[in-house]
N, C-alpha and C positions, 0 to 999 in steps of 0.2 A: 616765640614770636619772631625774635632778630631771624633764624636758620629760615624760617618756614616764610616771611616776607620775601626775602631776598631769592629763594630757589624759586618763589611763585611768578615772580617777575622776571626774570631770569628767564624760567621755562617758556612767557609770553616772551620776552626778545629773539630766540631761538622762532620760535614758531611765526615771529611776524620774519625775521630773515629769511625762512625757509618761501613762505609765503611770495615775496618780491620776489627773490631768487629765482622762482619758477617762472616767472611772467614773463609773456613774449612780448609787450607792448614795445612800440619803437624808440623809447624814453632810453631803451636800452646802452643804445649808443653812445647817448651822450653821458650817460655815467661812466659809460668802460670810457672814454676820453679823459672825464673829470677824475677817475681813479689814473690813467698815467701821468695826470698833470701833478698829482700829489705828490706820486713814487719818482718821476722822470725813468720810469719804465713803462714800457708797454703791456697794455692788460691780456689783449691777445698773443701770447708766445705758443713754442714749441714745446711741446709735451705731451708725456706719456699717458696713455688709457685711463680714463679713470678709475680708482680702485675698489674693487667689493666691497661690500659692508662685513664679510667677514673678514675682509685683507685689514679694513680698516680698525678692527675690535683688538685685533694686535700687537697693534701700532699705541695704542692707548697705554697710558702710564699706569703701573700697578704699584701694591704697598712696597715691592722691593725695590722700586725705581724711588721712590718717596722718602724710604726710610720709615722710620721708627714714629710711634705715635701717632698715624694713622690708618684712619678703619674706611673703608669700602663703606658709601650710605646705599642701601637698598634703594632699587629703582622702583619708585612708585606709580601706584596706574592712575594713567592720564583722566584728569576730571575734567569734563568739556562745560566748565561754564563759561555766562556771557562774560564778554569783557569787553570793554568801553575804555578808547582813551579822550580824556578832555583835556584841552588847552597846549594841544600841539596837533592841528590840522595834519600836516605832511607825514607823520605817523601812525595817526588813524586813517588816512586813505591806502597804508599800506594794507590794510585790513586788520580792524581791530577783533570784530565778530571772529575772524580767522583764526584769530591767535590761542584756538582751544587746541591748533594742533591737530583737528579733524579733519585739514584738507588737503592740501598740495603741500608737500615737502620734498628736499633734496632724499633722493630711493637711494642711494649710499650715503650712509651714515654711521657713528658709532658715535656715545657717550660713556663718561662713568662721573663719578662725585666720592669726594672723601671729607671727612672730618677730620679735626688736629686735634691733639690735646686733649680729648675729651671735653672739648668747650665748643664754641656757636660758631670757632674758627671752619670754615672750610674751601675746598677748590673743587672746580668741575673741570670738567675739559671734554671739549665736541671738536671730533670730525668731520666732514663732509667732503667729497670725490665728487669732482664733475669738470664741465668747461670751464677753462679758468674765464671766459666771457662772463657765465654765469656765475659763477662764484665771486665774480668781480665786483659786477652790477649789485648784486644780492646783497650784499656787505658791506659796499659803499651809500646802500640807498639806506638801509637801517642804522647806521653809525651820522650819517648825515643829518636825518631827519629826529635820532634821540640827541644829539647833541647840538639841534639848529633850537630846538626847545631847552631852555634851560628848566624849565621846572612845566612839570606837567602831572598831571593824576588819571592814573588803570586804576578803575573798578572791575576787580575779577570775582565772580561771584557774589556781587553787592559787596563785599569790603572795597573799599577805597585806599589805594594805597598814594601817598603824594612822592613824587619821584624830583629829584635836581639831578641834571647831568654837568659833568664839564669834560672838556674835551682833552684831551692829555699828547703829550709827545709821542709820536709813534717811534718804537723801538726799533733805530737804523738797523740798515744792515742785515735783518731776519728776511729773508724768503723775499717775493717778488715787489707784494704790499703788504703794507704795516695799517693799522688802526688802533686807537687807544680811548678807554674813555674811565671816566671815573662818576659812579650812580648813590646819591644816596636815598633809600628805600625808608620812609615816613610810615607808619601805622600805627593805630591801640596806641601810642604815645610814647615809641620807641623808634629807632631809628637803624640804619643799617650801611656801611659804606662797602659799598663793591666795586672793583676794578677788574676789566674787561677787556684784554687785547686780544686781538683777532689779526693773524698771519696767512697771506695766499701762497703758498708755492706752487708751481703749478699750476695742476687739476687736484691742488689739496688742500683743505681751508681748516686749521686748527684757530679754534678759539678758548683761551683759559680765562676763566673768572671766579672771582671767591675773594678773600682776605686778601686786601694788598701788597702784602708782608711775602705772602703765600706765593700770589701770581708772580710775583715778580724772582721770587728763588726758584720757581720750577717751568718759568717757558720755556726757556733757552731747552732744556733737558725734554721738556715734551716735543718739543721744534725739532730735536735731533733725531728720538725713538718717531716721530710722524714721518720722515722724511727719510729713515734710513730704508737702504735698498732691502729688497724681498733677500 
């Protein structure tokens, strides 16, 4: 229950980012503002083409980058149930119904997910290549909006799961914008803590989440194979 809480909501964050991300609405603006006010960078810079989804698959951290003790989790197929969020407005008009994943997404992407130890420990890590405009907006508005809510509850395919966010130090120094957050995942009567920082360089939006312990010994090391030259 701990593994399969935490990937399920996970996969709905992913899917409501991709979601905003895509939107032309003219809200836009003022997020890419409110992201350079956070950074004292500008959201719109100069940079290079965004990169394929197979350039991006690459770039993705494998068990030799990781070391020892862990396994590659199978990518499982996407299940489009409903999902409802209650008790955070400005996260549900991102589109909750959306968050199966079945509609608009960033079209370069890549993921993978691993396990540690043989236990419930694990990290993901997502790509995404686009306008850093977009990728700005897209990221600031979902990190925004789960951490303007401190506790709110996804019902994804009738399980209920009860969600706390808190909002975390963004890690100086990495890429153009930093965001950070810390989630803990409620269900069946067990609980789940996952941490989630999400880096723009660019036109390139790494995001790592999993065991605390975890994201925090292996960003720096995803940040570098994300960003190293072809």
């Amino acid at each position: 229950m701990r593994v399969r809480v935490a990937t399920t909501v996970l996969g709905i964050t992913a899917a409501l980012l991709t979601v905003s991300a895509c939107s032309t609405d003219t809200t836009g603006a003022k997020h890419a503002t409110a992201a350079t006010a956070r950074t004292g960078s500008p959201a719109d810079t100069t940079q290079a083409a965004p990169l394929t989804s197979a350039a991006l698959e690459t770039r993705l951290l494998d068990q030799s980058d990781l070391g020892s003790g862990y396994l590659r989790k199978p990518e499982l197929l996407t299940q489009h149930d409903d999902v409802t969020v209650n008790g955070c407005p400005a996260l549900s008009e991102l589109g909750g119904d959306a968050a199966t994943g079945a509609t608009l997404t960033f079209p370069r992407k890549a993921k993978t997910a691993f396990t540690y130890g043989g236990s419930s420990s694990e990290i993901s890590e997502e790509l995404y290549s686009d306008g850093a405009n977009k990728l700005s907006d897209g990221i600031g508005r979902i990190f925004d909006a789960m951490t303007g809510c401190h506790t709110y509850q996804v019902v994804a395919g009738g399980t209920p799961i009860d969600i706390a966010s808190q909002k975390l130090p963004a890690p100086h120094g990495l890429g153009d914008e930093q965001w950070s957050q810390l989630l803990t995942f409620s269900a069946g009567g067990r609980s789940t803590v996952v941490k989630q920082t999400a880096i723009r360089d660019g036109s390139l939006l790494l995001i790592v989440s999993g065991s605390p312990a975890l994201v925090d010994r292996h960003l720096d090391k995803a940040l570098t194979k994300a960003t190293a030259a072809s």
